[in-house]
C-alpha positions in Angstrom: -28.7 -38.3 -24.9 -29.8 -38.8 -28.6 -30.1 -35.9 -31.7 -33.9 -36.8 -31.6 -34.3 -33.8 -33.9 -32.4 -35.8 -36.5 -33.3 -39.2 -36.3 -36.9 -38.7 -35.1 -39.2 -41.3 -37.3 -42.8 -43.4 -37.7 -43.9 -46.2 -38.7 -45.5 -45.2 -41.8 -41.3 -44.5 -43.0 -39.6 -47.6 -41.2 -40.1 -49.4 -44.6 -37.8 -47.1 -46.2 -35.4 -46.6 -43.9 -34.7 -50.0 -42.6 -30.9 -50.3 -43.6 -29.6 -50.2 -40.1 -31.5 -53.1 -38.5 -33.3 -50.3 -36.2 -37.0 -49.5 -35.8 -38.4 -46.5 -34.5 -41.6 -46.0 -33.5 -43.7 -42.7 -32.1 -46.0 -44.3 -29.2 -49.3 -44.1 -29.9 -51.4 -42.5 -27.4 -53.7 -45.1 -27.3 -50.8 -47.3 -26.3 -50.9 -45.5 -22.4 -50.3 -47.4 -19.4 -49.1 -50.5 -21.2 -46.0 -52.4 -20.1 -43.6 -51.6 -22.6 -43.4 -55.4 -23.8 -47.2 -55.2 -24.4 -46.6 -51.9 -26.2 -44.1 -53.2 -28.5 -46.5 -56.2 -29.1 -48.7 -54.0 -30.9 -46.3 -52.6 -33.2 -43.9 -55.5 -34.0 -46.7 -58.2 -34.6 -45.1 -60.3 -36.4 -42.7 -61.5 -33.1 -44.0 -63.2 -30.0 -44.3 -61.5 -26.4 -41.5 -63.5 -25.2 -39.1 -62.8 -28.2 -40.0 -58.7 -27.5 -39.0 -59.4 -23.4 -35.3 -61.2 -24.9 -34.5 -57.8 -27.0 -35.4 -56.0 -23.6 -33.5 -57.7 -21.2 -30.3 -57.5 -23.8 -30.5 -53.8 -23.7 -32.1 -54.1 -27.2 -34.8 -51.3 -27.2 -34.8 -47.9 -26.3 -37.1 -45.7 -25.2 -36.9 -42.5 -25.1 -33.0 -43.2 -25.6 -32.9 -45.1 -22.4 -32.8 -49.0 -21.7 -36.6 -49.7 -20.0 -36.8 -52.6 -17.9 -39.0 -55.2 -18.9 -42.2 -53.5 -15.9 -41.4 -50.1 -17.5 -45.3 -48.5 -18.4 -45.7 -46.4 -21.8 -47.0 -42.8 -21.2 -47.9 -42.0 -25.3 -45.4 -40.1 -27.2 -42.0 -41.4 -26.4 -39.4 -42.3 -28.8 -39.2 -46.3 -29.5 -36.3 -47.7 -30.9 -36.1 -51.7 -31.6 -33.0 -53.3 -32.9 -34.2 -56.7 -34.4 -31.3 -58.8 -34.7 -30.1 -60.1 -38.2 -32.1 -58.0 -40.0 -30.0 -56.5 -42.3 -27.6 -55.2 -39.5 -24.6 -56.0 -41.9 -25.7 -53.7 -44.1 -24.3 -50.5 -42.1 -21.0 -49.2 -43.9 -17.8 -49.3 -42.9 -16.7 -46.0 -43.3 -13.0 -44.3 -42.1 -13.5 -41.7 -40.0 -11.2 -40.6 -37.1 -11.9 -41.7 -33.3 -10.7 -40.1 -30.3 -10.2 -43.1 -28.5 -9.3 -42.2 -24.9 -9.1 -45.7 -23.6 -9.1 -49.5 -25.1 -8.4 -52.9 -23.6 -9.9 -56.6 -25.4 -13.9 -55.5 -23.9 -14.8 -52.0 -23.9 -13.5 -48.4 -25.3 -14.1 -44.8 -24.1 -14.0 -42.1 -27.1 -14.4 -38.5 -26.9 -17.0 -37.5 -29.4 -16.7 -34.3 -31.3 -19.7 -32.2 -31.3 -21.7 -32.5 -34.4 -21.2 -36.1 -34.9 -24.6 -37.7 -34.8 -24.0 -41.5 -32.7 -26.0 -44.1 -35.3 -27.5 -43.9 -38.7 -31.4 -42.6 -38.3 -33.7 -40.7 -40.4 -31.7 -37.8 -41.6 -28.6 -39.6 -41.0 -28.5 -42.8 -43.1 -24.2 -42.9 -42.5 -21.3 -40.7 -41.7 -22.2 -41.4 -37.9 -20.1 -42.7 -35.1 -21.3 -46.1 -35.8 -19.7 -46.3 -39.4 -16.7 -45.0 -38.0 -16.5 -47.9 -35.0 -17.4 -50.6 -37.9 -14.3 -49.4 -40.0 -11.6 -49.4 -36.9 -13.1 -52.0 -34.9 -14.8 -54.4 -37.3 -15.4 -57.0 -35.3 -18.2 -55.0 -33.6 -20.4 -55.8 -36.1 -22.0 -58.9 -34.5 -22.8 -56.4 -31.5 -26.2 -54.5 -31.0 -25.8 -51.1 -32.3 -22.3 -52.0 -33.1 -21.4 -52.1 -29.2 -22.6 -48.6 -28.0 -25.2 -48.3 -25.1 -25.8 -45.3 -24.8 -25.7 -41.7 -26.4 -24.6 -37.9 -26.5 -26.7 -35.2 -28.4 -25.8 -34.7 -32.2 -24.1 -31.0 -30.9 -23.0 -32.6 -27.6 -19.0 -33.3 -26.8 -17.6 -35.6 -24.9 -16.8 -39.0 -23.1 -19.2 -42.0 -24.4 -18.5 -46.0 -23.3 -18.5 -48.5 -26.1 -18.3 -52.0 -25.6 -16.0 -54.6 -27.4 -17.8 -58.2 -26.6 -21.1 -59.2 -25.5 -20.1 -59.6 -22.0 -19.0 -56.0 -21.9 -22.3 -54.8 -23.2 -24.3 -56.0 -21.0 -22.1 -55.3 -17.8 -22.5 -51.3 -18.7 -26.0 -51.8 -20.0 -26.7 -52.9 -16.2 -24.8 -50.2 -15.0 -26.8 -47.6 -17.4 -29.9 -48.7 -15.9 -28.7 -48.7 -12.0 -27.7 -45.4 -12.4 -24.1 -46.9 -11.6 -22.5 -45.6 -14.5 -21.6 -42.1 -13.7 -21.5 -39.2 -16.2 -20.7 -35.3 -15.3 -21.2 -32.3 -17.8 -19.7 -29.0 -18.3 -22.5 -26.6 -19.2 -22.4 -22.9 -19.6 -25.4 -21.1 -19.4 -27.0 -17.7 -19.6 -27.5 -15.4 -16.4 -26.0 -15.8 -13.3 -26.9 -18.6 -10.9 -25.8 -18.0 -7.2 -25.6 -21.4 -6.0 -25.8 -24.8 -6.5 -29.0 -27.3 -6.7 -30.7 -30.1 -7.8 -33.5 -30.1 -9.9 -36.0 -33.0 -9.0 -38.7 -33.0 -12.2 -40.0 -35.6 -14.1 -39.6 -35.2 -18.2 -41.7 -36.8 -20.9 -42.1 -36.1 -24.9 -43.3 -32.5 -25.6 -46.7 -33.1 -26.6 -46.9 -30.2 -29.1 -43.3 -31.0 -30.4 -42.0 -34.1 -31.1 -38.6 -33.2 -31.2 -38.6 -31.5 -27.8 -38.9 -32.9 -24.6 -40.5 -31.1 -21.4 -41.1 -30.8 -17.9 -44.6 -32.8 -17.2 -45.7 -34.2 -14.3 -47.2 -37.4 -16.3 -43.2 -37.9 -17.3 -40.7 -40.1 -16.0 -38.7 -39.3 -12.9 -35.2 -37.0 -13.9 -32.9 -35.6 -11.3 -30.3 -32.9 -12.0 -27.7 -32.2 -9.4 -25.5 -28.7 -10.5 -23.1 -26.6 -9.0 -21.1 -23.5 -9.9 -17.8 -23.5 -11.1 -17.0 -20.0 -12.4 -19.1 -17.1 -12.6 -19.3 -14.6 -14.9 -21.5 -11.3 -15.7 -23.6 -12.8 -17.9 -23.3 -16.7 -17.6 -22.4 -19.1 -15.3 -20.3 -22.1 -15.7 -22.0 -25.5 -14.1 -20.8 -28.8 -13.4 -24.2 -31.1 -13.8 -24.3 -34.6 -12.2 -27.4 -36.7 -13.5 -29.5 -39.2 -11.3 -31.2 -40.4 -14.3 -30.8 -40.5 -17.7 -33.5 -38.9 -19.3 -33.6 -37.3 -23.2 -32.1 -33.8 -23.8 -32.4 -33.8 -19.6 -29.7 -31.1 -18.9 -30.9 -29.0 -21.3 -34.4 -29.2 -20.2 -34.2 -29.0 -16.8 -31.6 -26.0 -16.8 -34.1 -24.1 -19.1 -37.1 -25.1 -17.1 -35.4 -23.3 -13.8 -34.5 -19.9 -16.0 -31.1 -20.8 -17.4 -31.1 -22.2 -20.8 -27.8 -23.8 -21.7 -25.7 -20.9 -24.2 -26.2 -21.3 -28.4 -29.0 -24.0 -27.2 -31.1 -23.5 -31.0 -34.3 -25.6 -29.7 -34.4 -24.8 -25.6 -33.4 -21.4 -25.3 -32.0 -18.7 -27.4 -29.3 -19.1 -29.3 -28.6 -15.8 -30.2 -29.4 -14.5 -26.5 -26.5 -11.6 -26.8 -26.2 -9.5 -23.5 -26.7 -5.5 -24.1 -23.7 -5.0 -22.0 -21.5 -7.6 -23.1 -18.0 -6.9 -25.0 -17.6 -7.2 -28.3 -15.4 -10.6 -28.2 -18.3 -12.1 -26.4 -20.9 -11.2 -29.1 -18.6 -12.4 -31.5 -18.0 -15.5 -29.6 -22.0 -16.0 -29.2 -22.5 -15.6 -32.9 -19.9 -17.8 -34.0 -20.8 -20.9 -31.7 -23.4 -22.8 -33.5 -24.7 -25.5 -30.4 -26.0 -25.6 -26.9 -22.4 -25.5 -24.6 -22.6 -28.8 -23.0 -19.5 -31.2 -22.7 -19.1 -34.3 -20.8 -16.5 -33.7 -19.2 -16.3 -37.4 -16.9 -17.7 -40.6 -17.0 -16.8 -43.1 -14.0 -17.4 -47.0 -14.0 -16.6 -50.5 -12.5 -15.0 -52.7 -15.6 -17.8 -55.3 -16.7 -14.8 -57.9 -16.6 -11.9 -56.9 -14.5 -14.4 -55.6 -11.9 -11.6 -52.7 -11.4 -13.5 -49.1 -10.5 -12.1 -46.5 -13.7 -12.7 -42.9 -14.9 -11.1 -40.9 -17.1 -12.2 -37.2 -17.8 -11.3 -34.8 -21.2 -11.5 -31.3 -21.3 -13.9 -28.6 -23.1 -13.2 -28.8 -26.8 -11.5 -25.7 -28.5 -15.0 -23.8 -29.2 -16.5 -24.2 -25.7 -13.0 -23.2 -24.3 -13.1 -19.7 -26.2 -16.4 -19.1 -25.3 -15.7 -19.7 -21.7 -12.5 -17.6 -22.1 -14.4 -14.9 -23.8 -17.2 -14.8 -21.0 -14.7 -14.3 -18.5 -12.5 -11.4 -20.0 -16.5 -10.1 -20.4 -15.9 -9.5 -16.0 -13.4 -6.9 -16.8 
């Protein structure tokens, strides 16, 4: 899931911001019901119908941080990103920044992001992103899309994120992305105490009075959440969250929609939402952690090449681990 907040953009700006090679477009309204070729045929006039289809099919737009297929209908409001090929894609710096790589071989990589890194250069975020750092230690992944990574954690997000290494790769996960084959679970503490576990079965779309935001809305796209609780505490719960689909910000907004807003979340829930009755290590935790407590935690695949199933999982980083620590010693 993307840090929309930061690299949210329109068309009027695209002019001045076009060092990456990426486009990003609000949808208009007007644009509503169109098939999402159509839709881009209206904003990127200067390429033909069939030329807008290729960048679908080669996982080259996004919307709303997801891969559309090609029958996909606009609802007004999304997030549109276009990467055109060869338009000053070499441009994106180089720059030497440290990568938890969990796992390489000649096609594909699985990093552990650290929270706070923002995935590719946006509005906001011109460089210093996970992208510059894969272009410095695996150059060759310039002549990829997006420098080889198909898909995305939250700016304030942790965790395991697939990268591929050739074109082959990229398009064997990019298929997995959009038959929900690829499987990614969070950790996610929240606030208040949640007896059991659920699924939550509503669709999500663009927050009409906040762009940044996204929302519950029946008009939305279909998002399913499956949860259940692994630890309980007095005044949070610790889940483990399974998604069906891949929707923007979805944990966060479907966990907020049912009551439960994900701990230090600053744009779903409060992120100062101190319990009266809680110690005084867990207000100090609380007031020190500075993003919404979501990790993820495992991500589980089948090799675009080898056709070999794989998964690999990583634990909460340091901050999330104290706060969880400090939650519990909150029982006694």
């Amino acid at each position: 899931m993307p840090d929309t907040e930061a690299e949210l953009t329109n068309k009027s700006t695209l002019e001045s911001e076009s060092k990456s090679g990426v486009y990003s477009y609000i949808v208009p309204d007007e644009l509503f019901g169109l098939r999402i070729d159509k839709a881009i045929t209206h904003l990127c006039e200067d390429y033909s119908r069939s030329t807008i289809q290729s960048w679908i099919k080669t996982g080259q737009v996004l919307l709303d941080d997801e891969v559309p297929k090609q029958k996909d209908k606009v609802l007004g409001g999304e997030l549109l990103e276009v990467s055109i090929p060869n338009i000053r894609k070499g441009e994106w710096e180089a720059q030497d920044m440290p990568i938890d790589v969990v796992h390489e071989d000649d096609d594909m990589l699985v990093i552990n992001k650290h929270a706070g890194w923002v995935v590719h250069p946006g509005a906001g975020n011109p460089d210093g992103t996970l992208l510059n750092a894969l272009l410095f230690h695996f150059p060759e992944n310039r002549a990829l899309a997006r420098a080889g990574i198909v898909h995305r954690l939250d700016k304030d997000t942790s965790g395991l994120m697939v990268v591929a290494k050739t074109e082959h790769a990229r398009l064997g996960l990019i298929d997995q992305l959009v038959d929900h084959s690829l499987h990614r679970e969070y950790l996610a503490l929240v606030n208040g105490r949640i007896i059991s576990g659920n699924t939550v079965d509503e669709p999500i779309a663009r927050d009409k009075h906040d762009r940044r935001k996204m929302a519950v809305n029946m008009m939305g796209k279909e998002a399913v959440t499956h949860y259940r609780v692994d630890d309980r505490f007095r005044n949070h719960t610790l889940l483990r969250v399974q998604l069906e689909t891949g929707r923007t910000h979805q944990i966060r907004v479907h966990l907020t929609h049912i009551g439960f807003s994900l701990a230090g979340d600053p744009v779903y829930g409060r992120r100062l939402a101190i319990p009266g009755d809680c110690s005084a290590s867990l207000e100090t935790q609380l007031r020190s952690f500075k993003r919404q407590a979501l990790h993820a935690t495992r991500i589980e695949y089948v090799h675009p090449t080898s056709g070999e199933h794989q998964s690999w999982e990583r634990p909460m980083p340091d901050d999330m681990q104290r706060l969880v620590d400090a939650c519990g010693d909150d029982n006694h």
